[in-house]
C-alpha positions in Angstrom: 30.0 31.3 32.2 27.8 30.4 35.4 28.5 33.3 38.0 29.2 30.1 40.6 32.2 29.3 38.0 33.9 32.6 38.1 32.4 34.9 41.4 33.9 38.3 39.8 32.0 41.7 40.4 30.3 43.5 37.8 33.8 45.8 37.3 35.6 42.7 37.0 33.3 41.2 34.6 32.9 43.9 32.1 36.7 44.7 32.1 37.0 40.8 30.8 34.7 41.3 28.1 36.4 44.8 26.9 40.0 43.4 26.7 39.5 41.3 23.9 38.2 43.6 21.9 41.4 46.3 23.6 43.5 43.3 22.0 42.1 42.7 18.8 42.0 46.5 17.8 45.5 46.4 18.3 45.9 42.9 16.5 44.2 44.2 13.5 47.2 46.6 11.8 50.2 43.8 11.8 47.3 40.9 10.7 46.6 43.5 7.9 49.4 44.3 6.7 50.2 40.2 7.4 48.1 39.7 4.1 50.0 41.9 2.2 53.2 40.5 3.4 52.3 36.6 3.5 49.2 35.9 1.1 46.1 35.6 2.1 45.7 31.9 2.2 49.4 32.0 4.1 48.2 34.1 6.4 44.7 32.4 6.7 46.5 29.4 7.9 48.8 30.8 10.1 46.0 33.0 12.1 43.4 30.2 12.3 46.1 27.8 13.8 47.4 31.3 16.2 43.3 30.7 17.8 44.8 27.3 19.1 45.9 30.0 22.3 43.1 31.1 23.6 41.3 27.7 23.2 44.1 26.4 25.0 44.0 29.2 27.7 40.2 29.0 28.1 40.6 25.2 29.0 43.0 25.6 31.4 41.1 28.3 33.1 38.0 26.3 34.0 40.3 23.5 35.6 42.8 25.4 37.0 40.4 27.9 38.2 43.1 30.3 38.5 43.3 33.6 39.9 41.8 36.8 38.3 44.7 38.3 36.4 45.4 35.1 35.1 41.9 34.8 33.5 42.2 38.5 32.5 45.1 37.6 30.6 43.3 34.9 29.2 40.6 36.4 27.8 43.4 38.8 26.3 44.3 36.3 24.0 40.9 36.0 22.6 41.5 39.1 21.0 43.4 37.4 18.3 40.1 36.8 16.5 39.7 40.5 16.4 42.9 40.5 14.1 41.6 37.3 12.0 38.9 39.7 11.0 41.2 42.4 9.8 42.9 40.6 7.7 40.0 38.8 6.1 38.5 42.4 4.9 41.7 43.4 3.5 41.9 40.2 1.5 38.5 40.2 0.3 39.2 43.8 -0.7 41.3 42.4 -3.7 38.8 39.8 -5.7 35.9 42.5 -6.4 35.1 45.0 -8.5 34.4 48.5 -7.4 30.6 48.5 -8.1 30.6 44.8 -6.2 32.7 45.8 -2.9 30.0 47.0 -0.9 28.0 43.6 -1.1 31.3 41.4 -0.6 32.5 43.2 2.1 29.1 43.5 4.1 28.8 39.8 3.5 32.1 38.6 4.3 31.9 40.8 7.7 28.1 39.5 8.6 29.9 35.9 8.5 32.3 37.4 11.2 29.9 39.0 13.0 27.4 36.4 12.8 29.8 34.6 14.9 29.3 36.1 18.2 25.5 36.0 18.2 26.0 32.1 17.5 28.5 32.1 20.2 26.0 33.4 22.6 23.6 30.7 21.6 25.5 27.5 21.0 27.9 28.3 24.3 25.4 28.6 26.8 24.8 24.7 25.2 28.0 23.6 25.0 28.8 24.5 28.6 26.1 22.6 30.1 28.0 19.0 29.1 30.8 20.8 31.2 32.6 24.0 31.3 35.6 22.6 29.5 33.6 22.2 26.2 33.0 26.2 25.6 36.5 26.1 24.6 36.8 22.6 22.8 33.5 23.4 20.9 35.9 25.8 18.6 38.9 23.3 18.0 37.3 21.7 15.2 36.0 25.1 13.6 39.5 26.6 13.9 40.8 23.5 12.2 38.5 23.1 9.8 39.3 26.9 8.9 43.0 26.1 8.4 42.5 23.3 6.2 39.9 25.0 4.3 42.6 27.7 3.8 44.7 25.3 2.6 42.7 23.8 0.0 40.8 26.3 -1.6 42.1 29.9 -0.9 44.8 31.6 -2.9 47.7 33.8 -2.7 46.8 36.9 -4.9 50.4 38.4 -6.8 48.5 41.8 -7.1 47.7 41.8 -3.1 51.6 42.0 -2.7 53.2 45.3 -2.0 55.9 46.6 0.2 55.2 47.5 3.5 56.8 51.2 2.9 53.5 51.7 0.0 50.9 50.7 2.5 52.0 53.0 5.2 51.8 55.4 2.8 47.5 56.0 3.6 49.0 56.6 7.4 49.2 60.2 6.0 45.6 60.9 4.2 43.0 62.9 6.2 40.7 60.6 4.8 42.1 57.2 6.5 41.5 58.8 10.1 38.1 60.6 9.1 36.9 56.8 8.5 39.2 55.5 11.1 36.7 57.9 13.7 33.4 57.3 11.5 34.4 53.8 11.9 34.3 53.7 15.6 30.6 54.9 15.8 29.6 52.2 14.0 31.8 48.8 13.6 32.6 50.1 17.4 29.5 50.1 18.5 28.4 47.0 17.3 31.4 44.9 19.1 30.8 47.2 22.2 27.2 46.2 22.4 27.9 42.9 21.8 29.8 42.8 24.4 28.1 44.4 27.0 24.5 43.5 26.2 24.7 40.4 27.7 25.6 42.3 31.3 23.4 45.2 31.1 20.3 43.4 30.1 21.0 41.1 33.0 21.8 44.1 35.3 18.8 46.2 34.4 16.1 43.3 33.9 17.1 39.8 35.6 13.1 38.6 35.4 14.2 38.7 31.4 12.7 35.2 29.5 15.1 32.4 28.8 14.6 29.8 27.2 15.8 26.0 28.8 17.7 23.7 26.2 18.1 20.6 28.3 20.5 21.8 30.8 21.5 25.1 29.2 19.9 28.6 30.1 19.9 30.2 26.6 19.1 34.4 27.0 18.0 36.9 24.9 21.2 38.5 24.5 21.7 36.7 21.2 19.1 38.4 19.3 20.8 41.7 19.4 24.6 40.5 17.2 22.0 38.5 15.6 20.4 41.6 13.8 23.1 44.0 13.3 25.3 41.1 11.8 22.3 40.4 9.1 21.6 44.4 8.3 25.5 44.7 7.8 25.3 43.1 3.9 21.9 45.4 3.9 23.8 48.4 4.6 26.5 47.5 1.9 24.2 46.4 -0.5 22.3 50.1 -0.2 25.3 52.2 -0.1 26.3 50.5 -3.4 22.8 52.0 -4.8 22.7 55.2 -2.9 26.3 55.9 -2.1 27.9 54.5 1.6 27.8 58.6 2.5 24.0 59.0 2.6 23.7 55.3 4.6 26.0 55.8 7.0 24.7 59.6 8.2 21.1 57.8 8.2 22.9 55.1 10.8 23.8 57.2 13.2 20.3 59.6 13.6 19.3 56.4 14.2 21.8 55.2 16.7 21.1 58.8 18.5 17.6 58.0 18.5 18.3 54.6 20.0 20.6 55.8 22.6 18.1 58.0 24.1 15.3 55.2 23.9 17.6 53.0 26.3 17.4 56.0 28.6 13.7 56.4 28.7 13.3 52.6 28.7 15.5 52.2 31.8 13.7 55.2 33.6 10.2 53.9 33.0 11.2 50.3 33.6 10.1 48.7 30.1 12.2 45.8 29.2 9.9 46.0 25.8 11.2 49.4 25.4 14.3 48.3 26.4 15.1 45.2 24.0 13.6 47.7 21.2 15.9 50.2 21.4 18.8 47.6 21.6 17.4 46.3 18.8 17.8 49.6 16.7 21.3 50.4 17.9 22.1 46.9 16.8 20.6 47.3 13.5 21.8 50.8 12.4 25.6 50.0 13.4 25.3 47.0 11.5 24.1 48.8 8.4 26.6 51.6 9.6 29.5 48.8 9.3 28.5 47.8 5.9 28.1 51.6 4.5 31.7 52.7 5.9 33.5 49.9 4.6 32.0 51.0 1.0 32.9 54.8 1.8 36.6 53.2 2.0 36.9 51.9 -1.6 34.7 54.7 -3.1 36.9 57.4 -1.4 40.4 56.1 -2.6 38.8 55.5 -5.6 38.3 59.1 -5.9 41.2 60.8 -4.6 44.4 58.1 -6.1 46.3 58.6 -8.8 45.3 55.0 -10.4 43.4 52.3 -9.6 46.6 50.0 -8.2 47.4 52.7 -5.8 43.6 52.9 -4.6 43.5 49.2 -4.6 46.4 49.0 -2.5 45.2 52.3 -0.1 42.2 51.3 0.9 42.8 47.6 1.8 45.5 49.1 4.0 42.8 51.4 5.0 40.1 49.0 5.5 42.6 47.5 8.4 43.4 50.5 9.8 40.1 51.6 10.4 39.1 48.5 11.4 41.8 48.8 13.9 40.9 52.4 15.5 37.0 51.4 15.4 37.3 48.3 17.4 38.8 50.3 20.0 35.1 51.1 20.3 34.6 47.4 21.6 36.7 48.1 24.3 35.5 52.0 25.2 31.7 51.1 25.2 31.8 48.5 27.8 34.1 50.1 30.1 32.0 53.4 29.9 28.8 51.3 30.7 30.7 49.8 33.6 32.1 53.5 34.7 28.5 54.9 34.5 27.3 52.0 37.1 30.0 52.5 39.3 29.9 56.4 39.4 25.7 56.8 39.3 24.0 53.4 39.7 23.2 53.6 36.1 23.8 53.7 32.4 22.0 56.7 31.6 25.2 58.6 31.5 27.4 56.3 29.2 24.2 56.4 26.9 23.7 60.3 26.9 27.2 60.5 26.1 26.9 58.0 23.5 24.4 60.1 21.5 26.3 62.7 21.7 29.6 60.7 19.8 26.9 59.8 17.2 25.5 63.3 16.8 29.4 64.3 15.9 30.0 61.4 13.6 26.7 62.7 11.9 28.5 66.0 11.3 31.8 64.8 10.2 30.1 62.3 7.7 27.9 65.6 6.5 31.0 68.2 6.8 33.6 65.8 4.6 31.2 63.4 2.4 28.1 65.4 1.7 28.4 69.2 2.0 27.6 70.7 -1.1 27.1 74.5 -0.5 28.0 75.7 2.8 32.0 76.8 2.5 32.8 74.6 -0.2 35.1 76.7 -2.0 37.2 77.3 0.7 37.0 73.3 2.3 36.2 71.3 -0.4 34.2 68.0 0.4 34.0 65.1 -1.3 29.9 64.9 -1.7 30.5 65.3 -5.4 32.2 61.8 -5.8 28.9 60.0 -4.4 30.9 58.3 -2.1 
């Protein structure tokens, strides 16, 4: 939105882009579970229709103009797409084949992610035949999406289970060592998606645009752009190489990325800068592909039967999904805590490194140790996950 439109501070800002995703972490356990409950085409239909509210709310707010909390609570709402996402993995979860879930997942969440980098490029567009139209632009996509539902998805008999079962993966170690894994990565990517936008215009306003009649159309695109296409990479080479080996690779990287916005910001290089960006984007996009296949793989190893890891790690998948995304909401605000306290984001980055560098070790210690200690805290490296 033009600063003009809405003349919030930079605090004020960054808390409206870290609700959503506060919202739709939250959102994504009952709209998982939903699936199980409802159907997944039921539940399709229902949640696409649910986006109806924030369209609404986001209309209002550009001609009402109304105070801050009001648009806060607003942009709230938007977190309902968080939860629409949720419930789509766990659905997906159901139609594929072990050896096949990696791929399907990793494509099914590129087309979800692939949705904010086209929302960065089409709004900008949109709003310059009026502010009102960055919300209308989605009516007929969230339409289309329930009629779609409608017509061609189905409701799955073996995707059916009480709620009592599901809970059941509330008590494996293994749910909330994927849960954390999942935040470095699927966290990361809707935290930098987020906050890219800001920072980049924070730390380098003389960045290049690009002028689409009317509409000012940044770089900040570029960045959900890539990590949305290396997600189905990332699932489609943990499926060869085993999600485990992937997803530790993903965060040296990220580490290694963190650290390269730091120098880039001390010695001024928006080049440097974009690049590094660039490789966060990239390895937590391959990160969110390979943890999603640890999911499957581990409760695949560790259930009594395949119904019972079917049904574990679908529930899983929307649990996770629903501690990582908390990430979307902690990476933004700790940008924005870093400015305030130091005049920088040097400190929200170092400290970023440093969660990778642990959820390197916990992907080691639990998924591929194979010597050190393993008698007396067995790992799981020998199940390839």
């Amino acid at each position: 939105m033009p600063a003009t439109a809405f003349p919030f501070t930079v605090d004020q800002k960054f808390w409206l882009v870290a609700l959503p995703n506060l919202i739709g972490a939250l959102m994504r356990i009952p709209y998982t579970f939903a699936v199980t409950r409802f159907g997944g085409r039921t539940w399709t239909m229902i949640s696409a229709l649910l986006l109806l509210i924030p369209i609404t709310g986001m209309v209002f707010a550009v001609t009402a103009k109304p105070p801050y909390w009001a648009v806060l609570l607003i942009a709230a709402t938007a977190g309902l797409g968080g939860g629409n996402f949720a419930s789509s993995m766990t659905n997906i979860s159901f139609f594929y084949p072990e050896k096949e879930k990696g791929v399907a997942l990793g494509l099914n969440a590129a087309g979800g992610n692939l949705g904010i980098s086209v929302m960065q490029l089409v709004v900008p567009i949109a709003l310059s035949f009026g502010l009102v139209y960055g919300g209308l632009m989605w009516l007929p996509l969230v339409l289309a999406a329930a009629l779609c539902a409608r017509l061609f998805m189905n409701n799955l008999e073996v995707a059916k289970s009480p709620l009592k079962a599901q809970f059941a993966t509330v008590k494996r170690a293994h749910t909330w060592i994927m849960s954390f894994l999942y935040i470095g990565t699927f966290g990361s990517f809707l935290g930098y998606s987020a906050a890219f936008p800001l920072v980049l215009k924070l730390q380098f306003p003389q960045a290049p645009t690009a002028h689409l009649g009317a509409a000012t159309i940044t770089l900040a695109f570029t960045g959900p752009l890539v990590g949305s296409l290396a997600r189905p990479f990332g699932g489609w080479l943990s499926d060869k190489v085993g999600g485990a080996r992937v997803t530790a690779a993903c965060f040296v990287i990220m580490g290694i990325g963190s650290y390269g916005v730091i120098a880039a910001v001390q010695a001024k290089s928006m080049a440097g800068f974009l690049g590094a960006f660039l490789l966060l984007f990239t390895a937590a996009g391959a990160g969110n592909g390979s943890t999603y296949r640890m999911i499957p793989a581990i409760f695949a190893a560790t259930s009594k039967d395949l119904v019972t890891a079917k049904r574990e790690s679908a529930a899983t998948l929307g649990i996770a999904g629903a501690v990582g995304a908390l990430g979307g909401f902690y990476l933004p605000r700790a940008i924005s805590d870093s400015i305030n306290a130091t005049g920088g984001i040097g400190t929200a980055f170092g400290w970023f490194a440093v969660m990778y560098g642990t959820c390197l070790a916990v992907t080691w210690w639990c998924y591929l140790r194979r010597r050190v200690l393993v008698t007396q805290a067995p790992s799981l490296a020998h199940a390839g996950v």
